[in-house]
C-alpha positions in Angstrom: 256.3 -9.0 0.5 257.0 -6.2 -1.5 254.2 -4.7 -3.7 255.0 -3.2 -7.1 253.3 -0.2 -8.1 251.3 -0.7 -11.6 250.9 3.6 -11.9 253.0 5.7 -13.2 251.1 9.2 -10.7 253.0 10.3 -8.1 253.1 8.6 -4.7 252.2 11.6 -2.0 250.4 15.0 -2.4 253.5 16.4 -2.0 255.1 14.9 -4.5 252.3 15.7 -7.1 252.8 19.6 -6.0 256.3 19.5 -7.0 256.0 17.9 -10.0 253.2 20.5 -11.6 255.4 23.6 -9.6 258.5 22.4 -12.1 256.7 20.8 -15.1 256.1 24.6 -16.7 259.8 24.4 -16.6 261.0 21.5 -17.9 258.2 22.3 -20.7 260.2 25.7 -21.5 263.2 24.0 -21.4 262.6 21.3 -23.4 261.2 23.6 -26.1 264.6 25.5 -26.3 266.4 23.8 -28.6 263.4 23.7 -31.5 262.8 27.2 -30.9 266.2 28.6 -31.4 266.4 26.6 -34.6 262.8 28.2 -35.7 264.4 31.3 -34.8 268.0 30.6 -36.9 265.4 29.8 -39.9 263.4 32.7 -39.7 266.6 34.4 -39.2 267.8 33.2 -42.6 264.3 34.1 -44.4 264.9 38.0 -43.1 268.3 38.1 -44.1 267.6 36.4 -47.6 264.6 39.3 -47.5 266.8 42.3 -46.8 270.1 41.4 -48.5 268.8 40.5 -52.3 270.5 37.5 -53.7 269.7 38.1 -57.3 272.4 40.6 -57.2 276.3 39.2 -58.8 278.0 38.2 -55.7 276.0 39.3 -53.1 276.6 35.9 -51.8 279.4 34.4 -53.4 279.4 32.1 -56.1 278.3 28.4 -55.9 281.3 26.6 -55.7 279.7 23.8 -58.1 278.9 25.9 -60.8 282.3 28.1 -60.4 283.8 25.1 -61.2 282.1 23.1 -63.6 279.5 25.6 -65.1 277.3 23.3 -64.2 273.6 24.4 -62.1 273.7 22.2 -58.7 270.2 20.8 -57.3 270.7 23.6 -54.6 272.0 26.4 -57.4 268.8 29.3 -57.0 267.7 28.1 -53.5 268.3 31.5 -51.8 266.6 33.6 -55.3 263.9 31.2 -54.5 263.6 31.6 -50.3 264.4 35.7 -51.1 261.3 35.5 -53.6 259.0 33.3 -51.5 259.5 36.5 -48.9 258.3 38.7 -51.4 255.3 36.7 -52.0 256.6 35.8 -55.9 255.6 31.7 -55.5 256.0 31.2 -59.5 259.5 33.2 -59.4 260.6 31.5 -56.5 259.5 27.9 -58.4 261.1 29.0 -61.5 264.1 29.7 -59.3 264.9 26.2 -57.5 261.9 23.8 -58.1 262.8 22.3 -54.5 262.7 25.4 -52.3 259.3 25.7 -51.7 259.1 21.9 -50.5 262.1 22.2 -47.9 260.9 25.4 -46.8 257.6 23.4 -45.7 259.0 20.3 -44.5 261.7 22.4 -42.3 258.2 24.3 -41.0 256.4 21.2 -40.1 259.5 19.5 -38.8 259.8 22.1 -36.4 256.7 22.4 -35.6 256.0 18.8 -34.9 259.3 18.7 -32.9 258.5 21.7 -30.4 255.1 20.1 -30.0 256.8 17.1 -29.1 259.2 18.3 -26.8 256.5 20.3 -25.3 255.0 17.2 -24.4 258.1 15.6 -23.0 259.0 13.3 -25.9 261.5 12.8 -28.4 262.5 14.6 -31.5 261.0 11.9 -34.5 262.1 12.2 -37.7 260.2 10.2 -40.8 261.4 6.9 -41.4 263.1 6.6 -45.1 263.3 3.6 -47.1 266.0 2.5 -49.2 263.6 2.5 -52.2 262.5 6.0 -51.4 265.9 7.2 -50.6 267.7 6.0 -53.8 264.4 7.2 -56.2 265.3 10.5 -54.3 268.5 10.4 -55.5 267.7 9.4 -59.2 265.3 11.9 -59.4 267.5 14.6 -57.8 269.9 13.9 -60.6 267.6 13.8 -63.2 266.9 17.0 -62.0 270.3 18.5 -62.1 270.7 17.2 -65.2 267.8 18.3 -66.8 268.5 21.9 -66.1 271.8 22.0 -67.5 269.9 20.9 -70.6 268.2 23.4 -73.3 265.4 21.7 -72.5 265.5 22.3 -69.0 265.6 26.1 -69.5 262.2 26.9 -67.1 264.2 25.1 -64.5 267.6 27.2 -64.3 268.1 29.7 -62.1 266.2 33.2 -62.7 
């Protein structure tokens, strides 16, 4: 009769040796994925520190705007990330309204998700609702359409 084993520990001594000899491994490896994208991020931050955007065509032009005139939703977002670097929070808000709040979402994302793999689990990511996604949208594009207006002046690009 065979017996099924109910725990999940490791059958022998020798078995349990192995597994904490290689877990410091797999822990580092596991962890290399979220850290290269912390590092890509930061990366990003120090070049948007060192190369100013605010200067005409240090970048390029957004293609939206080259072709309709028109501020996108993302029009100011490296202004706002090269400001944020310099420590300028109400520049940085007067230059894209959303940076600040994707620059901290991406930081706990990836924070969350090397603790996680640290830990041996999968990546999560926040379960959306329709609702909540389609408001997003609406209000996204009340956004972009608001600073297009004259009304929406504090919220162009500085």
């Amino acid at each position: 009769m065979d017996i099924a084993r109910t725990d999940s520990g490791p059958a022998t001594v020798a078995e349990a040796e192995r597994r904490t000899e290689t877990e410091p491994r797999t822990r580092w490896r596991g962890v290399g994925l979220p850290l290269l994208v912390a590092g890509v991020g930061v990366g990003v931050g120090v070049l948007l520190h060192l190369r100013d955007p605010h200067v005409e065509g240090s970048y390029g032009t957004c293609p939206v705007y080259a072709l309709t005139g028109w501020y996108c939703p993302g029009c100011g977002g490296m202004r706002a990330v090269h400001n944020l670097t310099d420590g300028q929070i109400v520049d940085a808000l007067h230059s894209n309204l959303l940076a600040i709040p994707l620059v901290l979402a991406f930081a706990v994302w990836v924070t969350d998700w090397t603790i996680r793999a640290w830990r041996g689990q999968a990546m999560r990511l926040p379960p959306i609702s329709r609702t909540t996604m389609w408001t997003f949208f609406g209000l996204l594009a009340v956004y972009t359409v608001l600073r297009n207006t004259p009304w929406g002046t504090l919220l162009t690009p500085v």
